[in-house]
LOTOR-101614 format. One record per residue (C-alpha): z, x, y. Coordinates in steps of 0.1 Angstrom, whole numbers, plus 5000, padded with zeros to 4 digits. Layout:
% residues N
ZXY...
% end
This chain:
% residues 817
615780925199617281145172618081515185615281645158612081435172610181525201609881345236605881335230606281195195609080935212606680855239603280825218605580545194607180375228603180335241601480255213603480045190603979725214600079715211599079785180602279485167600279265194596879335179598079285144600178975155596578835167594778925138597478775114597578495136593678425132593478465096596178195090594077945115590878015097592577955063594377635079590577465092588277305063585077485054583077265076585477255106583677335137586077625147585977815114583078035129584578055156587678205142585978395119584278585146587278605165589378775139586579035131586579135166590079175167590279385134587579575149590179625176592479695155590079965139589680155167593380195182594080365148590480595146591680695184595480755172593781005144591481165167594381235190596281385160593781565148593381715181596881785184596881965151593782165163594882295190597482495167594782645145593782815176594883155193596083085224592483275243590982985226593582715238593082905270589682755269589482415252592382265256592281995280593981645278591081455276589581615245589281495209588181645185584781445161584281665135585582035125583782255098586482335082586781965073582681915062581382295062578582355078576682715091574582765121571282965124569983165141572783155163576483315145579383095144582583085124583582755130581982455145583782185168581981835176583981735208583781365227581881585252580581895239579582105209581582435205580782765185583682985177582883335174585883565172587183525202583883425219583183075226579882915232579982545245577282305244577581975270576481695246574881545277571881785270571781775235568881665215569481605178566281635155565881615120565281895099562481945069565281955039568181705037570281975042569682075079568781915114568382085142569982075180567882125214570182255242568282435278568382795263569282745227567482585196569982615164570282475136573382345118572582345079575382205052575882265018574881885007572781585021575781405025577581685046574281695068574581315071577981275082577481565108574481465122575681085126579181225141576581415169574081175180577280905176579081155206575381225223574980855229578780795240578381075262576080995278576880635281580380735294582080495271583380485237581180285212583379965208581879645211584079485238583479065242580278915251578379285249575379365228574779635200574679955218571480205209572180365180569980725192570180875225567080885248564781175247564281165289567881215306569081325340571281605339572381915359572782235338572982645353571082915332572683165319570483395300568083635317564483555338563083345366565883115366568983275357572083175375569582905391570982515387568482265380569581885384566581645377564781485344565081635310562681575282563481825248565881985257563582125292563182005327560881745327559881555358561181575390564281765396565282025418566482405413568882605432569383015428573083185443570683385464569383065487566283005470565682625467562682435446562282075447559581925428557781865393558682025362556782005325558582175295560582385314558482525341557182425376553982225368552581975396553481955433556382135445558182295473560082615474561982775500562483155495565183285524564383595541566783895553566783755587569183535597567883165596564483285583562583185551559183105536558282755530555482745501554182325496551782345470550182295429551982465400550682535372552982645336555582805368552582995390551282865421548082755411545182525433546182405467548782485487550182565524552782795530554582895562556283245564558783365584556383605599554983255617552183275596550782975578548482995548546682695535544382715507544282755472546183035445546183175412548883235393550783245421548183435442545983315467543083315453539783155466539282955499542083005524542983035556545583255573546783195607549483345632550483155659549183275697552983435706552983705677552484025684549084075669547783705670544683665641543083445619541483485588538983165576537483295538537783395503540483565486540983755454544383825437546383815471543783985490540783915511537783985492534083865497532583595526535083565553535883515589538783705612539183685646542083985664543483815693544184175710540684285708539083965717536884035683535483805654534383935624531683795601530583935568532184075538535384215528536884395496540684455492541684325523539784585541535884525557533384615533529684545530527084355556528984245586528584085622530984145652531083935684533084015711534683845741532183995761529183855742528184185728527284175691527184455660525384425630525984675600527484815568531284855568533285085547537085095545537384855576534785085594531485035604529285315587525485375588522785265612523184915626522184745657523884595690523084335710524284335745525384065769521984145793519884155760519884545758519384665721520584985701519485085675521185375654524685485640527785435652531185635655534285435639535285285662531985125675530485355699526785495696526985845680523886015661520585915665519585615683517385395705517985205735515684905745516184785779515284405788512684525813510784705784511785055789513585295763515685565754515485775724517186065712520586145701524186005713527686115718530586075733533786225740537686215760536386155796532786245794531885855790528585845770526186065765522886165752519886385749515886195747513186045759513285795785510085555783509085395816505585285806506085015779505184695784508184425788509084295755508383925745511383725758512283615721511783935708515584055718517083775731516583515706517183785678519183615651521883795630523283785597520083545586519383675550522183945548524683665539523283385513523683035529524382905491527383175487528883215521531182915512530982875475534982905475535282565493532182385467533982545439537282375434535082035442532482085414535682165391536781885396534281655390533281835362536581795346536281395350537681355385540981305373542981115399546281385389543981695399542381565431545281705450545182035438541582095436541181885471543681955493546181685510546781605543550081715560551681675593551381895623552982265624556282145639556681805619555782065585558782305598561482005603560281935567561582195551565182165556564981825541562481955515560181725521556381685524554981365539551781315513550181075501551480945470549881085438550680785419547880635435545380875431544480735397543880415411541980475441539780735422538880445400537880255432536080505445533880555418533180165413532080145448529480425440528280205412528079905437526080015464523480265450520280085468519280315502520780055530523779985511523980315499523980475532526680255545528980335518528180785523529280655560532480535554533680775525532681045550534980905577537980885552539981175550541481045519538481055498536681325481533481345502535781325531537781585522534981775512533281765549536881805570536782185548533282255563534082145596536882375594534582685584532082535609534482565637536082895628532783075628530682915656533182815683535083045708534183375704531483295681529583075704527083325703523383285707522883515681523983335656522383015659519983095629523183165605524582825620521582575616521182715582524482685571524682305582521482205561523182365534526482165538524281835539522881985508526082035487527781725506524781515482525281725455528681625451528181275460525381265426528281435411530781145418528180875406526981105375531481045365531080695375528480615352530180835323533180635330531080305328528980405294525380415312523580645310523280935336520780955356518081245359518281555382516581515410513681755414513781975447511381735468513181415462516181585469515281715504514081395511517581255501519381485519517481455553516781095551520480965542522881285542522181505572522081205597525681135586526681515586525581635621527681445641530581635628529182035636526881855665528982025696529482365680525782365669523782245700525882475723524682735704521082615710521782575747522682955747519483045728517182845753518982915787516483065802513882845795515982555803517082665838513382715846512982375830515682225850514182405880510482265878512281895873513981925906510582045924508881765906511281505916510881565954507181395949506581015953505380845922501580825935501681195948503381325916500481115897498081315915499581595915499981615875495781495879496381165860493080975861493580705889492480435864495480485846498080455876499980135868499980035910500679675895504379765890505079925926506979755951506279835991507979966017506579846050506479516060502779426057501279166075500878806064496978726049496779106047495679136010493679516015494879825999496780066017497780335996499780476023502280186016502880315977503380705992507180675997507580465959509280645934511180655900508980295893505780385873506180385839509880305842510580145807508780435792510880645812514280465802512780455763513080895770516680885783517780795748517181085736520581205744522680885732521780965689522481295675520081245646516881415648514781145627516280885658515781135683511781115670511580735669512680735706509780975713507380735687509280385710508180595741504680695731504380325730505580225763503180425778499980325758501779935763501480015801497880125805496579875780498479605807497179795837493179785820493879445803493179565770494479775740493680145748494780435727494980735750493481065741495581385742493981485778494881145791498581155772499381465780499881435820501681085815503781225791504681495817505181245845507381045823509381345812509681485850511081135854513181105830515081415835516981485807519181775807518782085781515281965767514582285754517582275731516981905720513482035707513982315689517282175670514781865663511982095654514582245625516581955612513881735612512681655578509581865562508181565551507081485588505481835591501681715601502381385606502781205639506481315647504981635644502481555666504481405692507081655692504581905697502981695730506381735739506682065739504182095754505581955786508182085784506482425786503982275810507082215836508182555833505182645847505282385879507782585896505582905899502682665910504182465936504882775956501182845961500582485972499282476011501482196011504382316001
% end
């Protein structure tokens, strides 16, 4: 070392020389062997391609020696804030524009840097860097310019010449592709040509900068354009967390976001549909209040069908089944208020009660009226547990005040004018009526509320909505989550999920496929039997549309008919509201074949007209439908028919303490008729004895017309009303069979005749609740029957079931008895 040179200069020369001697050795070496073999020697190509290789070698020691220099000199251009900044051992310097000049717009720079890693503007003493791994070079409209993408910048660098724009833009996508490779572009042995332009979808991680929803926020997921695109994952300073899809830059598709709350350990967990960064179609969110919400939004709103529930330990437990409107609760709805033991049917407006409303309390006392600002206002009505009616205004808070009238269930009233005040209990100044006659037992008591203040078709147009979007939009396999829902896991497993950020879902890749399946299976099995089969098992799947469609309904079903809302009041607003879901449930299944047949070229087929319809719906939809609001919709029809039913159940019990033969007699059924034939004795009669006794049949029972009897009993095994009739049709049979055996020949029995069989068979047959069974027969069964024989038969039926009412009040004046 001489005293003037440098140790760096000394140590560069001591490192890079042996090398660059051995690599110039080699390719001196190869030359003289090629020039030594004959044209046509075998290992002339061989060398050739040997010596290229290492000249390429040779290449690019001395282009890296030269970037390194040029480096080195840069770093002296620079003040040393700048240095500060840059300098780093492992950078070298591409391309500077003082070298090829170059200008960026819109963006001001004085100098431009192309880096091995990244793109740097010099402004003053500002710098603005640029990592090359998010960089996305596109060509510009003159041959002058091209233009660079980065996650909150779009520049352009423009030169003074084409060849000036060439040499840059080559130089960038050249470092791009390196960069994001990780390697130098050298063509080691035995490698391929490397892609000469970058990919426009990359993986990166990147932290905004600039100002809005995500500044400061990291996002670390798929790029496309310079945006997120795909699935990635953003994370805010503050402790906000979203994992999920992203299109052009904002939250598009299914994501989850957790937003952390002031309390320790607390935060709200929102799994649902974005759309352009919004919340938008189906979601379920749990707050840290212990409320969960699942339904749908609107930009980021809920917005629609919802539900809102708190769990049983908070201090004011409720839940809130209905429509919402910008955030609030507006239009059909239901709410129960765990503290007041209180559910609430009707209207609301700006998350207040507001228009036509029903209340049902624990204690089985109803309101009907207008509500205004969450108060009921006006005259309305109550319905008492003992079947008491008012009729009048009411204070605020639900008491009578004003003018009103009081009818008691023994017939009398009160009229006149209410009040009530701090620890004078209620009371009021009229005209008590002792002389009216009692009321007609379903004057009152069977009084239905709510029927024709709430429209069946737009109490629950909120959950049809979202469904008819989306087959009118195609059924596109994408949209069926957000417009249909998905299924999740319980409450606890949902909570677990969010510290791993996770929601167990079905995969929407597969939507696309199985919505194709679905609608070819529509195609396949249109004829009634087949048909029917296939409604059965798309109703059963909770992954299909239909499914889905009906599991909603239930949900509604439930939240306003069981519990608190088991209330024989309301059975009219429940038996209505289930025709109308069978209704809607076929509309949408003619929706899903009209997309099938679209997708297939045919052509569509023809609206159905109104009376083909109901025929449709009763004969293949409602069957399939009423299993699944059966329990909550027959117990309201045992409540309704109670009464009746106990004195029902009361006249079978008397009945069933008489012999077959006495009971036969008792019910006058001609004699002719008995069917003796299937009796068996008691007492031992003697041998050759062949007379009559008919003493010996008194103590027979539960044998005459016992497969009739057992035909009845099935009654209670189907919950479909057009198999509930055939059972009656199979039993109207039995008996006619039995006499015609009995007479040895055919004999169709007259109504006198049928009518005290059919009561001996039903006494017999003792099925539980047969008031209810009728009546919910008598309104799901299908108007096409109305004046036919069902109708027929079900009325004979009623008819004894009336007639045993009556047996109990006319066995107590028997001698006998």
């Amino acid at each position: 070392m001489s005293s003037e040179g440098s140790v760096g200069t000394a140590l560069v020369q001591a490192l890079r020389q042996p090398l660059t001697h051995h690599v110039q050795q080699c390719v001196l070496l190869l030359l003289s062997l090629r020039d030594t073999v004959g044209e046509s020697h075998p290992t002339r190509e061989l060398l050739v391609h040997a010596a290229t290789v290492f000249g390429n070698l040779q290449s690019f020691t001395r282009q890296e020696l030269e970037q390194a220099m040029a480096t080195q000199a840069l770093w002296h251009t620079l003040s040393s804030r700048l240095r500060d900044v840059l300098c780093t051992p492992a950078h070298r310097l591409l391309q500077d524009s003082q070298d090829i000049p170059v200008t960026v717009t819109p963006l001001r720079a004085e100098r431009v840097l192309l880096f091995d890693d990244a793109l740097v503007l010099l402004q003053g003493h500002s710098v603005h860097t640029f990592d090359l791994k998010l960089v996305w070079v596109e060509p510009g409209q003159d041959g002058c310019m091209f233009h660079l993408l980065t996650p909150e910048e779009e520049f352009s660098l423009c030169s003074k010449d084409p060849q000036g724009r060439v040499a840059w833009q080559r130089k960038v996508t050249q470092a791009v592709c390196q960069t994001l490779r990780g390697k130098k572009d050298f063509p080691v042995l035995g490698a391929g040509l490397e892609p000469s332009e970058p990919p426009t979808c990359r993986c990166g991680a990147y932290t905004f900068r600039a100002e809005g929803r995500f500044s400061q926020a990291t996002y670390e997921g798929e790029w496309y354009g310079g945006r997120p695109h795909g699935k990635g994952t953003l994370k805010w300073p503050d402790g906000r967390n979203h994992v999920g899809d992203f299109c052009q830059g904002l939250e598009h598709g299914f994501g989850i976001r957790l937003v952390p709350q002031a309390s320790e350990d607390k935060f709200d967990c929102y799994k649902c549909h974005w759309r352009e960064g919004s919340m938008c179609g189906y979601g379920i969110c749990e707050y840290s209040t212990s409320e969960v919400y699942k339904g749908y939004f609107q930009e980021g709103l809920r917005h629609g069908f919802g539900v809102l529930e708190s769990t049983p330990q908070t201090p004011q437990p409720c839940r809130y089944t209905g429509h919402w409107e910008r955030g609030q609760r507006s239009g059909y709805g239901v709410q129960d208020d765990g503290d007041r033991g209180e559910r609430y049917i009707g209207m609301w407006q700006a998350d207040q009660r507001h228009g036509p409303g029903v209340v049902v309390t624990q204690a089985g006392v109803c309101y009907q009226g207008t509500f205004q600002a969450d108060k009921m206002v006006g005259p309305g009505i109550l319905l008492s547990e003992d079947d008491s009616l008012y009729e009048g205004t009411f204070a605020r808070d639900l008491t009578f005040v004003g003018k009103g009238k009081v009818t008691f269930p023994n017939g009398f009233t009160l009229e006149g004018s209410f009040g009530s005040g701090a620890g004078r209990g209620l009371h009021t100044q009229g005209v008590l009526d002792t002389a009216a006659l009692p009321p007609d037992p379903g004057s009152t008591r069977k009084r239905q509320l709510g029927l024709g203040v709430f429209p069946v078709e737009s109490r629950w147009q909120g959950v049809y909505g979202p469904f008819q979007d989306f087959v009118q939009a195609g059924c596109p396999g994408d949209l069926q989550e957000a417009l249909l829902g998905f299924h999740v896991q319980s409450s606890r497993e949902l909570r677990k999920s969010q510290e791993y950020l996770c929601c167990e879902r079905t995969h929407p890749e597969d939507h696309a496929g199985r919505m194709e399946d679905i609608l070819e299976e529509l195609l396949q099995h249109r004829a009634p039997e087949a048909l029917q089969q296939c409604l059965r098992k798309a109703l059963s799947n909770s992954l299909h549309p239909l499914g889905k469609l009906l599991r909603t309904l239930m949900l509604t079903f439930q939240a306003t008919y069981s519990g608190i809302g088991a209330n024989k009041h309301l059975q009219g607003l429940a038996q209505e509201e289930v025709k109308q879901h069978a209704q809607e449930l076929w509309a949408a299944y003619r929706g899903l074949l009209q997309v099938a047949l679209q997708c297939k070229g045919q052509v569509p087929e023809e609206d159905q007209d109104a009376e083909t319809r109901d025929l449709q719906v009763h004969r293949l939809m409602l069957p399939l439908v009423l299993p699944s609001f059966y329990s909550e919709l027959f117990t309201l029809y045992l409540l309704l028919h109670e009464r009746e039913d106990s004195l029902y159940s009361q006249g079978i019990a008397n009945l069933s303490l008489f012999p077959d033969t006495k009971l036969l007699e008792f019910l006058d059924v001609q004699k002719h008729l008995w069917p003796l034939k299937d009796l068996t004795l008691t007492t031992n009669q003697p041998p050759g004895d062949h007379l009559p006794h008919f003493t010996r049949y008194s103590l027979v029972r539960d044998k005459c017309f016992l497969s009739a009897t057992e035909c009845l009993q099935k009654m209670i095994t189907t919950v479909d009303p057009r198999e509930k009739l055939e059972v009656l049709e199979r039993t109207y049979g039995e008996i006619e069979a039995t006499v015609s055996r009995m007479l040895g020949q055919e004999h169709n029995l007259p109504m006198d005749d049928l009518l005290p069989l059919l009561i001996y068979v039903v006494s017999r047959a003792q099925i539980q609740h047969l008031g209810a069974e009728i009546h919910l027969i008598r309104d799901m069964m299908a108007p096409i029957h109305t004046g036919g024989l069902y109708d027929f038969l079900l009325t004979a039926l009623e008819s004894c079931y009336e007639h045993i009412q009556k047996e109990d009040m006319r066995l107590h004046r028997l001698p006998s008895r």
